[in-house]
PDB file with one MODEL, atoms N, CA, C and O in Angstrom:
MODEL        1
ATOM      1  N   UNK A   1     113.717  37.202 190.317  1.00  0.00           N
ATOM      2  CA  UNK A   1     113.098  37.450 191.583  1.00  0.00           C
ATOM      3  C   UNK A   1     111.834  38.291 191.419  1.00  0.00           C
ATOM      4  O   UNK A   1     110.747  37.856 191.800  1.00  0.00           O
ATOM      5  N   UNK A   2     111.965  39.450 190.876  1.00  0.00           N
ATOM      6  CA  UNK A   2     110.595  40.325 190.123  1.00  0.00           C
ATOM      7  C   UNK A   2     109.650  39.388 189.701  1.00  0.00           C
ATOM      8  O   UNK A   2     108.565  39.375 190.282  1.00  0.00           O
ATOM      9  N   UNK A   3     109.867  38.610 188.803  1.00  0.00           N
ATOM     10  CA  UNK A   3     108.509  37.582 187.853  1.00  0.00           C
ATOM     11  C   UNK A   3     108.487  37.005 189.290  1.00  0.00           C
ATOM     12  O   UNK A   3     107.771  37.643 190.061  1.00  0.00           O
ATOM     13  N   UNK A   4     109.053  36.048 189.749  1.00  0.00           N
ATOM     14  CA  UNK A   4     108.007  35.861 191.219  1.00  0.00           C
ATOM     15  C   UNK A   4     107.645  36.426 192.128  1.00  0.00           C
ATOM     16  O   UNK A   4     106.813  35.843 192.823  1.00  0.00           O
ATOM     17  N   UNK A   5     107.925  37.287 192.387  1.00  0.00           N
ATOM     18  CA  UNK A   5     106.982  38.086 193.375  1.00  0.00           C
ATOM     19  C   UNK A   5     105.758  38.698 192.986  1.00  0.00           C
ATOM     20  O   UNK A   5     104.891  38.985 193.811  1.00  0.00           O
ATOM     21  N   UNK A   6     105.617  38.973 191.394  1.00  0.00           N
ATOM     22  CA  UNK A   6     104.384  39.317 190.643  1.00  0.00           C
ATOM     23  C   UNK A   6     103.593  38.263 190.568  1.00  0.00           C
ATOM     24  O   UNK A   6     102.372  38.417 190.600  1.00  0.00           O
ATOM     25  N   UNK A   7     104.204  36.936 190.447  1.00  0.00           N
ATOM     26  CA  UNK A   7     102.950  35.430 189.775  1.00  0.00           C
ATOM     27  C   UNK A   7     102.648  35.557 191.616  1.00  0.00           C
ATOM     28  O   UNK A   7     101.464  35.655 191.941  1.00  0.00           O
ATOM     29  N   UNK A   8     103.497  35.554 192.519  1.00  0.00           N
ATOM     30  CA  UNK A   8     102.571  35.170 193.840  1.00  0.00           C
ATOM     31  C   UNK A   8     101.783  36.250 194.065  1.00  0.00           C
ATOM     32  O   UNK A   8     100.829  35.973 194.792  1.00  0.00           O
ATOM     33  N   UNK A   9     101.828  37.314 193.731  1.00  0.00           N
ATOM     34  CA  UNK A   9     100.789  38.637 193.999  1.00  0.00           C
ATOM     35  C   UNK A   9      99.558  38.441 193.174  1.00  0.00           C
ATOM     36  O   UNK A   9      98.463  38.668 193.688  1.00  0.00           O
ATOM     37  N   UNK A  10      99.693  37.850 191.363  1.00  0.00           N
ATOM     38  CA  UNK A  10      98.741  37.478 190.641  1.00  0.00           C
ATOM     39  C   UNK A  10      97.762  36.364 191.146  1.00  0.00           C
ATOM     40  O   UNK A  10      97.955  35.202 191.504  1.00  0.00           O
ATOM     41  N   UNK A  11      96.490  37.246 191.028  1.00  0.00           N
ATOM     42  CA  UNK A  11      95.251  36.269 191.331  1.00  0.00           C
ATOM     43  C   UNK A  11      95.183  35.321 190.025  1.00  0.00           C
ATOM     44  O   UNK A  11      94.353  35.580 189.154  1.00  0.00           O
ATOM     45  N   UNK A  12      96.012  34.279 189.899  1.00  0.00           N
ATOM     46  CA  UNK A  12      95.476  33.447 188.405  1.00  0.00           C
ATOM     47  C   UNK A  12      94.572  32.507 188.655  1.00  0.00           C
ATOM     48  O   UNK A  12      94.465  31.889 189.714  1.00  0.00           O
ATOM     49  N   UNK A  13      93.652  32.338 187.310  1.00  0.00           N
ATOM     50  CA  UNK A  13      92.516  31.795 186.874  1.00  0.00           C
ATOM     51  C   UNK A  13      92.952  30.957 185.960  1.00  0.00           C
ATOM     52  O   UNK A  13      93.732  31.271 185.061  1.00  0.00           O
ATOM     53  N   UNK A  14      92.303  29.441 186.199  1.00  0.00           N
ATOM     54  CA  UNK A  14      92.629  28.686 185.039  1.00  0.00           C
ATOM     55  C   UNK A  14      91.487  28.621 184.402  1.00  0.00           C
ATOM     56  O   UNK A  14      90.488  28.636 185.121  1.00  0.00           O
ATOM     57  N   UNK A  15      91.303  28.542 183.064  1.00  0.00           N
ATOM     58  CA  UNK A  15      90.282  28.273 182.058  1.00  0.00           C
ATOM     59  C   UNK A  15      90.785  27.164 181.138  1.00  0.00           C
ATOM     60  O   UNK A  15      91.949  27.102 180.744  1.00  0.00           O
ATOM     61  N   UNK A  16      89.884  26.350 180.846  1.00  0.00           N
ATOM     62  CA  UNK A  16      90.052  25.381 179.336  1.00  0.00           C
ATOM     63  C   UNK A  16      89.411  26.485 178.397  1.00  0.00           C
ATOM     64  O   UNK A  16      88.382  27.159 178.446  1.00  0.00           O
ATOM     65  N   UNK A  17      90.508  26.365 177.495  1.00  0.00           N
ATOM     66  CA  UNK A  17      90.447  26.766 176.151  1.00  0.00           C
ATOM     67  C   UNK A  17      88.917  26.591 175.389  1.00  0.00           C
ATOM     68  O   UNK A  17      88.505  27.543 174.726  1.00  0.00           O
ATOM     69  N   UNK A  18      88.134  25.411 175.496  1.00  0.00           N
ATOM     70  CA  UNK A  18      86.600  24.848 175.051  1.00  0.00           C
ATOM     71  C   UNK A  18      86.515  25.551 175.745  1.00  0.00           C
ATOM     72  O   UNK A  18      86.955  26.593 175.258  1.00  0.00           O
ATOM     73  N   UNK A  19      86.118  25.733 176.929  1.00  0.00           N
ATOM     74  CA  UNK A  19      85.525  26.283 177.840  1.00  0.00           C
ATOM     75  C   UNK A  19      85.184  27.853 177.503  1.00  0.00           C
ATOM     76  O   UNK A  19      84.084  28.404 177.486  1.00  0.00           O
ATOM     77  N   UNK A  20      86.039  28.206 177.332  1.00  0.00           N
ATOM     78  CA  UNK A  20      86.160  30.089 176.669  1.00  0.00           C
ATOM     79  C   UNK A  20      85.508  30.090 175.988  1.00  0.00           C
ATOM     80  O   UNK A  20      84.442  30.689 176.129  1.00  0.00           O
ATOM     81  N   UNK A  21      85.956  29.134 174.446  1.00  0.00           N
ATOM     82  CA  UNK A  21      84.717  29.603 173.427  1.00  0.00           C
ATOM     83  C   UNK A  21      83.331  28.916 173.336  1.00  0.00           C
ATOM     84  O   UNK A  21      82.523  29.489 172.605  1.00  0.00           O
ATOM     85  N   UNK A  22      83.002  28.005 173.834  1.00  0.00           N
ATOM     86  CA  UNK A  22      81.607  27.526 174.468  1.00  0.00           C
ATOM     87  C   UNK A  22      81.023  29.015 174.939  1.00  0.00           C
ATOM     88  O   UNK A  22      80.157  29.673 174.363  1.00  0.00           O
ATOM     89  N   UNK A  23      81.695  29.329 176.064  1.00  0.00           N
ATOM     90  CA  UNK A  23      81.278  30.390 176.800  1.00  0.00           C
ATOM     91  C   UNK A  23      81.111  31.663 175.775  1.00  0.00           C
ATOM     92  O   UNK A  23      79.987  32.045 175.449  1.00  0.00           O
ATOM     93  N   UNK A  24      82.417  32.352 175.244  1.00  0.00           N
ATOM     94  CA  UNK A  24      81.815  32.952 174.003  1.00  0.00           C
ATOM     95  C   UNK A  24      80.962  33.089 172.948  1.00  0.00           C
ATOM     96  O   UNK A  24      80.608  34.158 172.450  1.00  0.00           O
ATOM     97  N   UNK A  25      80.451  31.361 172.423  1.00  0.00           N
ATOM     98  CA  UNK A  25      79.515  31.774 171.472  1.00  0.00           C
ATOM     99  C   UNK A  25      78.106  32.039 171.843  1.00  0.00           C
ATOM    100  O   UNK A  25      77.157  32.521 171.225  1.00  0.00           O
ATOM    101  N   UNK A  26      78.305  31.454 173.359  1.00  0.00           N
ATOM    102  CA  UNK A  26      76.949  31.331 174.140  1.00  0.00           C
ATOM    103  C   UNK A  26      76.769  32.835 173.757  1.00  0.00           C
ATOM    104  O   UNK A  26      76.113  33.133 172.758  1.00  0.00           O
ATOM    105  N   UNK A  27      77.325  33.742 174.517  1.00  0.00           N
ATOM    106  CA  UNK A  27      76.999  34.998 174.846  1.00  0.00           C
ATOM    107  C   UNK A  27      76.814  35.793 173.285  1.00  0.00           C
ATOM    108  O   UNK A  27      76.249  36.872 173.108  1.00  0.00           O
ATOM    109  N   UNK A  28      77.246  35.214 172.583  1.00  0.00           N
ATOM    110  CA  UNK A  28      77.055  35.634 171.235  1.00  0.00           C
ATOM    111  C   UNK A  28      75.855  35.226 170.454  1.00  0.00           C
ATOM    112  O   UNK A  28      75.308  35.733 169.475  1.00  0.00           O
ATOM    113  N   UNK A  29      75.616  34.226 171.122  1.00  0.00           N
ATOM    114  CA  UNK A  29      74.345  33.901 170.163  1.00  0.00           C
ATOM    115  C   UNK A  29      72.923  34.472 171.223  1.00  0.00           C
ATOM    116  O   UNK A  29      71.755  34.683 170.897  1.00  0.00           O
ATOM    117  N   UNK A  30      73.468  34.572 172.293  1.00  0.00           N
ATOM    118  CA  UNK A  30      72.299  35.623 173.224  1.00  0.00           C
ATOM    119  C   UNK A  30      72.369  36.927 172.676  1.00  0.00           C
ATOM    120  O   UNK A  30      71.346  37.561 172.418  1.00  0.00           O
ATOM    121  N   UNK A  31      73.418  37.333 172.497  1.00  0.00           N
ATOM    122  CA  UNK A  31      73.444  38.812 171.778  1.00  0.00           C
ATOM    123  C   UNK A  31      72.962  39.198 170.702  1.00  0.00           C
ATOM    124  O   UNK A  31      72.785  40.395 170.477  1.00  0.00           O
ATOM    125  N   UNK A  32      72.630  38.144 169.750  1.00  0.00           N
ATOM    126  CA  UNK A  32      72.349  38.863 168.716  1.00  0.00           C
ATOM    127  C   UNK A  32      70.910  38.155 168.422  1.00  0.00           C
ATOM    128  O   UNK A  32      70.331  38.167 167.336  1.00  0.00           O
ATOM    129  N   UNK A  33      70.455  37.531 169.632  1.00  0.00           N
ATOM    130  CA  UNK A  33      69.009  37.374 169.508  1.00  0.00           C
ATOM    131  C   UNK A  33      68.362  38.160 170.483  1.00  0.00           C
ATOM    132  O   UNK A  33      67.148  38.365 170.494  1.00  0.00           O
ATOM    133  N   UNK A  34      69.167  38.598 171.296  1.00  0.00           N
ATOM    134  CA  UNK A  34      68.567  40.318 171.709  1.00  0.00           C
ATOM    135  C   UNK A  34      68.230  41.095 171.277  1.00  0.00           C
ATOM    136  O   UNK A  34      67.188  41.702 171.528  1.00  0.00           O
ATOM    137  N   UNK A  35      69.239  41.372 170.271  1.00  0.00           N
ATOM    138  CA  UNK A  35      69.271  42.713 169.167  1.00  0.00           C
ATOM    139  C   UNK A  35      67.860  41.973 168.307  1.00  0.00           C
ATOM    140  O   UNK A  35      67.282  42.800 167.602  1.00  0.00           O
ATOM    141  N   UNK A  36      67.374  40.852 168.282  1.00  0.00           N
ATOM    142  CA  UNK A  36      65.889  40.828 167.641  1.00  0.00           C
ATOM    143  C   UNK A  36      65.094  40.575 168.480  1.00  0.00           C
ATOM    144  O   UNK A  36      64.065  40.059 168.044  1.00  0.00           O
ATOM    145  N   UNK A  37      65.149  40.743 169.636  1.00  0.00           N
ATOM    146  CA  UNK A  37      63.885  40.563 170.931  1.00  0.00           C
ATOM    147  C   UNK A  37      63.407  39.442 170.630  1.00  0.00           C
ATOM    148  O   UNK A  37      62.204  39.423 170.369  1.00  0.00           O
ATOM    149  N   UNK A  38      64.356  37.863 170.553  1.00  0.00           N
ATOM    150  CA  UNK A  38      64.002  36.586 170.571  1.00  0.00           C
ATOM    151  C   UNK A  38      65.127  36.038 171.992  1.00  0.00           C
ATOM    152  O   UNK A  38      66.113  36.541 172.531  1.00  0.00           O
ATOM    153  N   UNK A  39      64.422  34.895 172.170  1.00  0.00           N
ATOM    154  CA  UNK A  39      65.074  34.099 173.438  1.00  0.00           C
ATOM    155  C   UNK A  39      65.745  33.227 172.698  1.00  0.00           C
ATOM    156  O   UNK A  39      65.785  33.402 171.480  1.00  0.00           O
ATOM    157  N   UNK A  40      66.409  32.107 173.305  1.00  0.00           N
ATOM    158  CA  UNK A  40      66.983  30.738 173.036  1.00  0.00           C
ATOM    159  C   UNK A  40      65.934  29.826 172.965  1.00  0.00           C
ATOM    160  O   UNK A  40      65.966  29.067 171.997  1.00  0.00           O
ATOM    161  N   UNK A  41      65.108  29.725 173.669  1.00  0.00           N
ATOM    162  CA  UNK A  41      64.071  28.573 174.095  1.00  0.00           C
ATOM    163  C   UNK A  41      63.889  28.698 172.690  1.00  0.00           C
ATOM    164  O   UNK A  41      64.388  29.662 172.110  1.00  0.00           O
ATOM    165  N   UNK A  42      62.834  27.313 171.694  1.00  0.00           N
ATOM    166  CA  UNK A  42      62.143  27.213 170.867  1.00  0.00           C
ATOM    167  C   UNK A  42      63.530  27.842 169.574  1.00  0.00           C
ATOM    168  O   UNK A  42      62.784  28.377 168.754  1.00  0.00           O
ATOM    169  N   UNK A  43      64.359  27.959 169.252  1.00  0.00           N
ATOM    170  CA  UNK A  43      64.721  28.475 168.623  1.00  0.00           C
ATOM    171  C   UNK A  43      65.474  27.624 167.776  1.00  0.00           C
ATOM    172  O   UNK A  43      66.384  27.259 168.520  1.00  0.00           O
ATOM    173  N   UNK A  44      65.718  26.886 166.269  1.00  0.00           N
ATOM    174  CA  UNK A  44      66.214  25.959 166.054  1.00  0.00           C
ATOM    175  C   UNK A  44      67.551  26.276 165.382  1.00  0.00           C
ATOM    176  O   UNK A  44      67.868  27.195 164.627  1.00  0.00           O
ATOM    177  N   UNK A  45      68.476  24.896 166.046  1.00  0.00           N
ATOM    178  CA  UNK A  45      69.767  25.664 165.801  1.00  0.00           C
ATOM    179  C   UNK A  45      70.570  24.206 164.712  1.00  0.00           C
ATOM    180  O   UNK A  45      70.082  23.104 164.962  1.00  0.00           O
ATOM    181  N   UNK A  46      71.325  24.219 163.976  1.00  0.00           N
ATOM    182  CA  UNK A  46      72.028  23.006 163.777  1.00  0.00           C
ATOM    183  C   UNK A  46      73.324  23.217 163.784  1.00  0.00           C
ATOM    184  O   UNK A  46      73.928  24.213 163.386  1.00  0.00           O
ATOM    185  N   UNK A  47      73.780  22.142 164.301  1.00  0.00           N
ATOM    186  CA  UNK A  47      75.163  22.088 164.664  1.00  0.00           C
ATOM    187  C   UNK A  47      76.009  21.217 163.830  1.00  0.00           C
ATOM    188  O   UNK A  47      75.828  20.055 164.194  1.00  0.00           O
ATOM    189  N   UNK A  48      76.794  21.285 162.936  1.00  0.00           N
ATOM    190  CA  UNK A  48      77.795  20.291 161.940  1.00  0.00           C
ATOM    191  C   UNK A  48      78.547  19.790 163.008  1.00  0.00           C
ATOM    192  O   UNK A  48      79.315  20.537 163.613  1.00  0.00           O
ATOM    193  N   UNK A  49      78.410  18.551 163.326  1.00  0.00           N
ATOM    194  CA  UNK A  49      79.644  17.873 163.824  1.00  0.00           C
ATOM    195  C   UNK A  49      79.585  17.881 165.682  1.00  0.00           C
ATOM    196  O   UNK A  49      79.011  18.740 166.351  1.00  0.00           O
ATOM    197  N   UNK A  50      80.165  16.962 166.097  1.00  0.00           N
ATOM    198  CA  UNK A  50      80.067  16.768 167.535  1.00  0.00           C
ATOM    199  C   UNK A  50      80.937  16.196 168.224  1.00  0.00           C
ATOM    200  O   UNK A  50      80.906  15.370 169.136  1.00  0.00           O
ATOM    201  N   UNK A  51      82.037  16.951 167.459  1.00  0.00           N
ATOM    202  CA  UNK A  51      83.018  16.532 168.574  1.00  0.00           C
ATOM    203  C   UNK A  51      83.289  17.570 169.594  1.00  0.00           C
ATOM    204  O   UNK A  51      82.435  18.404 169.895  1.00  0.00           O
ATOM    205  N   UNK A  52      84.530  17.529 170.157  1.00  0.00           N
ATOM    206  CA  UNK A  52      84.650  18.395 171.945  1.00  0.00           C
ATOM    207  C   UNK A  52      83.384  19.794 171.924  1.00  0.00           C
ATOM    208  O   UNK A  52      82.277  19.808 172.461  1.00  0.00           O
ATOM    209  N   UNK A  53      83.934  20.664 171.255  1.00  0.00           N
ATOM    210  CA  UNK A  53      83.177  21.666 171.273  1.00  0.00           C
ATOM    211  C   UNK A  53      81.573  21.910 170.549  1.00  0.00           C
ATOM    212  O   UNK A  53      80.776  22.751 170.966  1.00  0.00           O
ATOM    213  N   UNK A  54      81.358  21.133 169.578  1.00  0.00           N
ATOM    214  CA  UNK A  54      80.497  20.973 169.421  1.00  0.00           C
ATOM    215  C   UNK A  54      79.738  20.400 170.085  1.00  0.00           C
ATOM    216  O   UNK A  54      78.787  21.116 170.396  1.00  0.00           O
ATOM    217  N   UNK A  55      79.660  18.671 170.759  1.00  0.00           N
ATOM    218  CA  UNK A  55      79.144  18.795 171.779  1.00  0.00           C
ATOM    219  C   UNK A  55      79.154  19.502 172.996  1.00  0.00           C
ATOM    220  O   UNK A  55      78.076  19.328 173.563  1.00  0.00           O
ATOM    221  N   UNK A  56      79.907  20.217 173.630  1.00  0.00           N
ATOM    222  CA  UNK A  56      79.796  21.337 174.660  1.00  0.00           C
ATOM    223  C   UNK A  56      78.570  22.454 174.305  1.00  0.00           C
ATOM    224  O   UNK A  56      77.542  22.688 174.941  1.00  0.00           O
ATOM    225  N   UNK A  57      79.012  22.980 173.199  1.00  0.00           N
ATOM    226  CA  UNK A  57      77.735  23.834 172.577  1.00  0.00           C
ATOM    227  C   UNK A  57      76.238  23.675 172.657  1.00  0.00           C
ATOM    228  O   UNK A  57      75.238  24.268 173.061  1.00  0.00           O
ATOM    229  N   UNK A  58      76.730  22.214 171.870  1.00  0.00           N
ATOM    230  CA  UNK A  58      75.050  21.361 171.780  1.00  0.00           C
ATOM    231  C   UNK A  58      74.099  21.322 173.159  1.00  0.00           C
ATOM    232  O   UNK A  58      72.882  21.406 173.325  1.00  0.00           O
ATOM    233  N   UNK A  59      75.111  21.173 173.971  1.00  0.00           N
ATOM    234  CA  UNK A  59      74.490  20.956 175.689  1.00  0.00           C
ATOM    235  C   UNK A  59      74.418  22.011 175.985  1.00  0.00           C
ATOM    236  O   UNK A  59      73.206  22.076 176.187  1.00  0.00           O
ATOM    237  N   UNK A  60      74.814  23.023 176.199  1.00  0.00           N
ATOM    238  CA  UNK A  60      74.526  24.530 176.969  1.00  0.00           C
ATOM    239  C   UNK A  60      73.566  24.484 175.808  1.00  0.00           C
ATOM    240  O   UNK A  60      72.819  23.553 176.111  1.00  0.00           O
ATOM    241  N   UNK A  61      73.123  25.017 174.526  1.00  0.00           N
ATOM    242  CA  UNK A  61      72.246  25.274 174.338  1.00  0.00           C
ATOM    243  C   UNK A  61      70.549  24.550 174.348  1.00  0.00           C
ATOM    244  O   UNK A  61      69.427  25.056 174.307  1.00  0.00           O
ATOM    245  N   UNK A  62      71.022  23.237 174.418  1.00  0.00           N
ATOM    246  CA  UNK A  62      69.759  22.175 174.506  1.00  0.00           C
ATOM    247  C   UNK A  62      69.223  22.651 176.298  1.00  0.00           C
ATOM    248  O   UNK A  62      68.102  22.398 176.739  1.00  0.00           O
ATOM    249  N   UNK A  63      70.132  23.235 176.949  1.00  0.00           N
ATOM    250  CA  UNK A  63      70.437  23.487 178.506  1.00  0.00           C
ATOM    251  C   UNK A  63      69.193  24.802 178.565  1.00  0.00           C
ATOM    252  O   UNK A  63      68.227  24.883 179.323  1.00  0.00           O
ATOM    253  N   UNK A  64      69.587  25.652 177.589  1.00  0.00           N
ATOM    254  CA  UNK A  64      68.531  26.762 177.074  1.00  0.00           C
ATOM    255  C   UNK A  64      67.172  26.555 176.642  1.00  0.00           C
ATOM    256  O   UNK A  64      66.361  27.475 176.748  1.00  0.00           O
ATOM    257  N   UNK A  65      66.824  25.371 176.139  1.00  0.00           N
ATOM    258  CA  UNK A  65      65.650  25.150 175.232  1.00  0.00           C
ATOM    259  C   UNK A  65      65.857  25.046 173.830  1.00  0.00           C
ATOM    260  O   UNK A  65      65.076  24.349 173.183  1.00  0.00           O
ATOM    261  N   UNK A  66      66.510  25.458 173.434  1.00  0.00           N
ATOM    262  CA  UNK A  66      66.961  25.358 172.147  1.00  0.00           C
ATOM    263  C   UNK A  66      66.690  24.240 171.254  1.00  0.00           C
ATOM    264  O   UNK A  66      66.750  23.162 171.844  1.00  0.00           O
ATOM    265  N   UNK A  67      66.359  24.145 169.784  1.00  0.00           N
ATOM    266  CA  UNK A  67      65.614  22.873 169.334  1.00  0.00           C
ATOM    267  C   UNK A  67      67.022  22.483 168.610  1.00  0.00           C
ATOM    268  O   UNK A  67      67.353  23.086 167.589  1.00  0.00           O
ATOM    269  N   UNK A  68      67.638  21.712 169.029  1.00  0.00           N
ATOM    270  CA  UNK A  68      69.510  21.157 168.703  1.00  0.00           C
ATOM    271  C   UNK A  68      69.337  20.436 167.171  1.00  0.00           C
ATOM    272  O   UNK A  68      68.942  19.271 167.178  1.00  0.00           O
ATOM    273  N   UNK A  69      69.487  20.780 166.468  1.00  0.00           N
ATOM    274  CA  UNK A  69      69.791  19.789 164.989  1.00  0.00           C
ATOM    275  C   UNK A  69      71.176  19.244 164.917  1.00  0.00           C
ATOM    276  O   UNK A  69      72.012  19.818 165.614  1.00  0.00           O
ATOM    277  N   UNK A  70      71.564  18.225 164.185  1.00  0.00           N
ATOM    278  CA  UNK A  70      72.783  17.562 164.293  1.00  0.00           C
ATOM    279  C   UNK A  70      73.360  16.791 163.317  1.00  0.00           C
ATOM    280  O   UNK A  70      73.056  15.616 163.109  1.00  0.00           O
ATOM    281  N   UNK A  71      74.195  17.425 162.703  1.00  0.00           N
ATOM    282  CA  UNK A  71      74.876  16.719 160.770  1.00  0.00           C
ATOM    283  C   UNK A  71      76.108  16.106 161.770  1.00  0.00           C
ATOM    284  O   UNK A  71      77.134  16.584 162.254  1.00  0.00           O
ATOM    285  N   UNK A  72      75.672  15.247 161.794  1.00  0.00           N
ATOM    286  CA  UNK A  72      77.088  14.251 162.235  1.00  0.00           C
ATOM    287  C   UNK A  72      77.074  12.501 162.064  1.00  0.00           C
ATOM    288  O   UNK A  72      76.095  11.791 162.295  1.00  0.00           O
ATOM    289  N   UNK A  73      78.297  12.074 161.644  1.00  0.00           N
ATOM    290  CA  UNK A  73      78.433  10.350 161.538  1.00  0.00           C
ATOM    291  C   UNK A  73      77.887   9.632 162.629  1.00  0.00           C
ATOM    292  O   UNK A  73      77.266   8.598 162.383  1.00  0.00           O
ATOM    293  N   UNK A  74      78.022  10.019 163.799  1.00  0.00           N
ATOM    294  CA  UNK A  74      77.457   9.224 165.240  1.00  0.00           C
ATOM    295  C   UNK A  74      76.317   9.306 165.571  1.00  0.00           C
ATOM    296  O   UNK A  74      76.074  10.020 166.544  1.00  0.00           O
ATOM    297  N   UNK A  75      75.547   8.821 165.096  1.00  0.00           N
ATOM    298  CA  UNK A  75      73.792   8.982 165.661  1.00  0.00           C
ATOM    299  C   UNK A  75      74.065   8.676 167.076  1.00  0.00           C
ATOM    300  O   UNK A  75      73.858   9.754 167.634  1.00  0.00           O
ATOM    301  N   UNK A  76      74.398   7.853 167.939  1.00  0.00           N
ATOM    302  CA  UNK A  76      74.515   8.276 169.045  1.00  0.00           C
ATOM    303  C   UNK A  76      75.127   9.030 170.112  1.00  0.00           C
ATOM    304  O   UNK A  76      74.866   9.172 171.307  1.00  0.00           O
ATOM    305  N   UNK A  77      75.706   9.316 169.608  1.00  0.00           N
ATOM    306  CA  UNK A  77      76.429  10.912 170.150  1.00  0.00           C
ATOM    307  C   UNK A  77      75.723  11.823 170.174  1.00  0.00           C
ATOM    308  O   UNK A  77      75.742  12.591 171.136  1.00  0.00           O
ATOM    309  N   UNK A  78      74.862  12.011 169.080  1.00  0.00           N
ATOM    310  CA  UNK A  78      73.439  13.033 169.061  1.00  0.00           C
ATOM    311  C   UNK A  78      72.582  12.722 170.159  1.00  0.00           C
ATOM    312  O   UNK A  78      72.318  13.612 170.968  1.00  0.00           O
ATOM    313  N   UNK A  79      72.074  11.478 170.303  1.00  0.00           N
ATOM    314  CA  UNK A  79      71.165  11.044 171.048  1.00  0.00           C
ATOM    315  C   UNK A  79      71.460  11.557 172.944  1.00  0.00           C
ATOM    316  O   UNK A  79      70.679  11.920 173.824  1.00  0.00           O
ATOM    317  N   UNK A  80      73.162  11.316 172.908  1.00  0.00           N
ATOM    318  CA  UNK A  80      73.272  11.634 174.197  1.00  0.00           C
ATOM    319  C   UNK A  80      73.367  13.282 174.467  1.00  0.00           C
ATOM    320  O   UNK A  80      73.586  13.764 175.578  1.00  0.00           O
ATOM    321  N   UNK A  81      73.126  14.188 173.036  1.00  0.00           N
ATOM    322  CA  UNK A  81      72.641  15.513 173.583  1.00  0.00           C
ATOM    323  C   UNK A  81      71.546  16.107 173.769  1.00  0.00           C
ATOM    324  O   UNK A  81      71.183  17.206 174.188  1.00  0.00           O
ATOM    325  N   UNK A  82      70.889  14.793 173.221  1.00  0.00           N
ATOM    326  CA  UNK A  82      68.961  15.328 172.900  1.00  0.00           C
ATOM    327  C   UNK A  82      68.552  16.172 172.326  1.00  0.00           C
ATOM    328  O   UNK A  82      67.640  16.961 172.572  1.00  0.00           O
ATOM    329  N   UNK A  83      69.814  15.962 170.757  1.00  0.00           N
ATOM    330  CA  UNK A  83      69.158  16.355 169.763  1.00  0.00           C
ATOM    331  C   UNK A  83      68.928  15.793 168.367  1.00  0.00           C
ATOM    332  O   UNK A  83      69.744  14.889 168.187  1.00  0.00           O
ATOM    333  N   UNK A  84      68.070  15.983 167.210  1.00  0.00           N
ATOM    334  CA  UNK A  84      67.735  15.570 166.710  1.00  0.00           C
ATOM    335  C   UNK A  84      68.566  15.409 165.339  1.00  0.00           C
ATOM    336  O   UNK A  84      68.688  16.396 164.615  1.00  0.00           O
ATOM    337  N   UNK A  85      69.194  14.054 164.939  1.00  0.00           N
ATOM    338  CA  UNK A  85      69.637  14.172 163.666  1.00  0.00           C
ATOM    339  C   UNK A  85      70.229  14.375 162.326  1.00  0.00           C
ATOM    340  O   UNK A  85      70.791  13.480 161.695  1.00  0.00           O
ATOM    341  N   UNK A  86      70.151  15.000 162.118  1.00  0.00           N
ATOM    342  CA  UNK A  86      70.087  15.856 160.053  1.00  0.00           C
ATOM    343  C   UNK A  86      70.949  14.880 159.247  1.00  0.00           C
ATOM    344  O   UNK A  86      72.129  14.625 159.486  1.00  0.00           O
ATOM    345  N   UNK A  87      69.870  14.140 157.821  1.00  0.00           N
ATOM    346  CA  UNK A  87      70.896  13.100 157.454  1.00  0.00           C
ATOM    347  C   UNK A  87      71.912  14.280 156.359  1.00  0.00           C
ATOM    348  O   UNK A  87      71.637  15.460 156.145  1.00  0.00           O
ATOM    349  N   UNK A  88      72.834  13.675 155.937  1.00  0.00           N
ATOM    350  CA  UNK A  88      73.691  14.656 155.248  1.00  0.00           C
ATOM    351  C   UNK A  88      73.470  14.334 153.863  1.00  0.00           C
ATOM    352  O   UNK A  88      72.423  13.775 153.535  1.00  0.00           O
ATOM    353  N   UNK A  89      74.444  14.661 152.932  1.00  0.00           N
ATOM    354  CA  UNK A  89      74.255  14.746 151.622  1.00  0.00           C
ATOM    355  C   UNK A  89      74.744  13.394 151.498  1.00  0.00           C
ATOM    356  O   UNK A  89      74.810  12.861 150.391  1.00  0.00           O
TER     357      UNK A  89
ENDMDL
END
């Protein structure tokens, strides 16, 4: 009876799991281009791979300006983040 009367009093929030750390590295990679008084815009980034979270990434930061590089098997999967490429070894 206690645990429910606490979950109906609890304000819960759902989050996807991607979602968190998308959101985390965002703020992480703003942070520590603060700490060098650089922006996102113009800034080139490459990303290994594009699946769930990687593409999530790829888009918030292409979302920024960000110049998106891309080591992955699917050239078009890249294409639908509008970013560019990288052939691999």
């Amino acid at each position: 009876r206690l645990s429910h009367e606490i979950v109906r009093k609890s304000n819960l929030k759902f989050y996807k799991g991607n979602d968190l750390t998308t959101d985390a590295l965002d703020k992480t990679i703003l942070s520590i281009l603060k700490n060098s008084s650089k922006l996102v815009g113009g800034c080139n980034i490459l990303i290994v791979g594009l699946g769930n979270l990687g593409f999530k990434i790829s888009l918030k930061l292409v979302e920024r300006g960000a110049n998106i590089y891309v080591l992955n098997r699917n050239v078009e999967k890249a294409a639908l983040v509008g970013a560019k490429t990288v052939k691999g070894p």
